[in-house]
Legacy VTK file of the C-alpha trace (Angstrom):
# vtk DataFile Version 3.0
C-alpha trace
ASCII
DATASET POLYDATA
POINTS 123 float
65.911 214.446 -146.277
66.783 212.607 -149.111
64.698 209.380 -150.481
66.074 206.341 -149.921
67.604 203.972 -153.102
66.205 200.161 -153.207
69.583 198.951 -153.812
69.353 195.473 -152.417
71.283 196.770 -148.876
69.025 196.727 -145.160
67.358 199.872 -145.000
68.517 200.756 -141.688
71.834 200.581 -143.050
70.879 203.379 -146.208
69.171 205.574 -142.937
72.402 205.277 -140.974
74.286 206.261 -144.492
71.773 208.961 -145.113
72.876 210.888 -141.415
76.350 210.624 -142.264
76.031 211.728 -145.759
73.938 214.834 -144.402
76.875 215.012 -141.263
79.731 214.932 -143.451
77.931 217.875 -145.754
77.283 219.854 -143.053
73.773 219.684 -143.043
73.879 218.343 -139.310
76.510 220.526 -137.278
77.975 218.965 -134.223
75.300 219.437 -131.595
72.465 219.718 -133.161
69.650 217.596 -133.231
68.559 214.231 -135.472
65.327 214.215 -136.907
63.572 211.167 -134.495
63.397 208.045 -135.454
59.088 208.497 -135.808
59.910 211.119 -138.455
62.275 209.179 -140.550
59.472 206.357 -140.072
57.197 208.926 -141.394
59.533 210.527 -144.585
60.876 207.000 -145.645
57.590 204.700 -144.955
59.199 202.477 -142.983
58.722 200.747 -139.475
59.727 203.046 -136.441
61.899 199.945 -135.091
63.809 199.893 -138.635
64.806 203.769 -138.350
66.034 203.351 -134.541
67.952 200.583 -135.883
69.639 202.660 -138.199
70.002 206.022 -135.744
70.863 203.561 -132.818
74.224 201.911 -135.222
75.452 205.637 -135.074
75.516 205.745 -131.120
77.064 202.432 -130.785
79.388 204.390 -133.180
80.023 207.403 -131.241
78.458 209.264 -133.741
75.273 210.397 -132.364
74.198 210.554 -129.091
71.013 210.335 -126.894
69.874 213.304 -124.500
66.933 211.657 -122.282
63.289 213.064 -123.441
65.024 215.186 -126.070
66.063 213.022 -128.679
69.592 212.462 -131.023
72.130 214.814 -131.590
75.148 214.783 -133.511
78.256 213.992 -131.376
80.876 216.129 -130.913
83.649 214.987 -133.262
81.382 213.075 -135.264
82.337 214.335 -138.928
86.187 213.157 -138.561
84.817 210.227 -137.349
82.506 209.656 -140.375
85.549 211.107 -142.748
87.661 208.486 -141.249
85.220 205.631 -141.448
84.487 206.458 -145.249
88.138 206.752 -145.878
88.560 203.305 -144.851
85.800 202.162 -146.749
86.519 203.983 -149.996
90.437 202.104 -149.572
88.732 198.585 -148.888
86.451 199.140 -151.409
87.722 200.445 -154.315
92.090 200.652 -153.570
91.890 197.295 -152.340
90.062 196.012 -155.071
92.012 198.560 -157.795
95.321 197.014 -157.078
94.105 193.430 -157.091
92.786 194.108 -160.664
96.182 195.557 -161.838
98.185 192.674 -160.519
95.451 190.242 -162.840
96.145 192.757 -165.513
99.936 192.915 -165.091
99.710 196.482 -164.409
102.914 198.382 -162.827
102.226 200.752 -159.980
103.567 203.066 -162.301
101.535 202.820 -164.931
98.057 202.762 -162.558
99.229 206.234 -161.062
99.440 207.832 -164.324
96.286 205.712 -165.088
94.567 207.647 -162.151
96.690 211.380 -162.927
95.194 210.499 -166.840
91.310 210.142 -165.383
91.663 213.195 -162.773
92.833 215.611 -166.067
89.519 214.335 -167.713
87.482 215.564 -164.533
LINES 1 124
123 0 1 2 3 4 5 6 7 8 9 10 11 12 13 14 15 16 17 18 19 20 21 22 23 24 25 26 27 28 29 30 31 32 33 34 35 36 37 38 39 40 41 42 43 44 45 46 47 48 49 50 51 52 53 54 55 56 57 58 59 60 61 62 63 64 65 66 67 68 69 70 71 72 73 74 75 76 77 78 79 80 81 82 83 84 85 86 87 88 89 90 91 92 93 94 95 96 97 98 99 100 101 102 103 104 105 106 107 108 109 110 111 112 113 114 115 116 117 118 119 120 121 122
């Protein structure tokens, strides 16, 4: 698990984050199990209640689910869901807010693809 970053956001949120990030890299297959919410409490030094808050936004998600006296496990699915979810974030984030800066700027669509082909070379 990684440590969590103090960056002003609910911590529930960042533990929610943290699953995907470790669903999306493969480090939590479909179908296998979630650490419980007692041992993110326990890595992260946080209240139980604030880790189930976290775990518990990715089964209202569809993302995880509960199996009774076993604990989480990744849903079946779940990584195209969490793509998907990011993709949309990553265009309302940072698209959205791209193409409102280069209309400010009088940039042409044009000129902020080759803009973005210019910054990919440099990569």
């Amino acid at each position: 698990m990684k440590n969590l970053i103090d960056d002003g956001r609910p911590i529930f949120i960042q533990i929610a984050e943290r699953i995907e990030d470790d669903i999306i890299e493969g480090g939590l297959p479909e179908e296998s199990q979630v650490p419980s919410t007692n041992q993110f409490a326990a890595f992260y030094k946080i209240n139980p209640a604030t880790a189930a808050k976290g775990v518990n936004l990715l089964v209202d998600e569809g993302i995880l689910y509960k199996k009774r006296g076993i604990g989480m496990f990744v849903s079946e699915g779940a990584r195209m869901k969490v793509m998907e979810k990011r993709k949309e974030q990553f265009f309302e984030q940072y698209v959205v807010t791209m193409i409102r800066e280069a209309e400010k700027l009088g940039i042409t669509a044009d000129q902020l693809t080759e803009m973005i082909r210019r910054g990919d070379s440099k990569r």
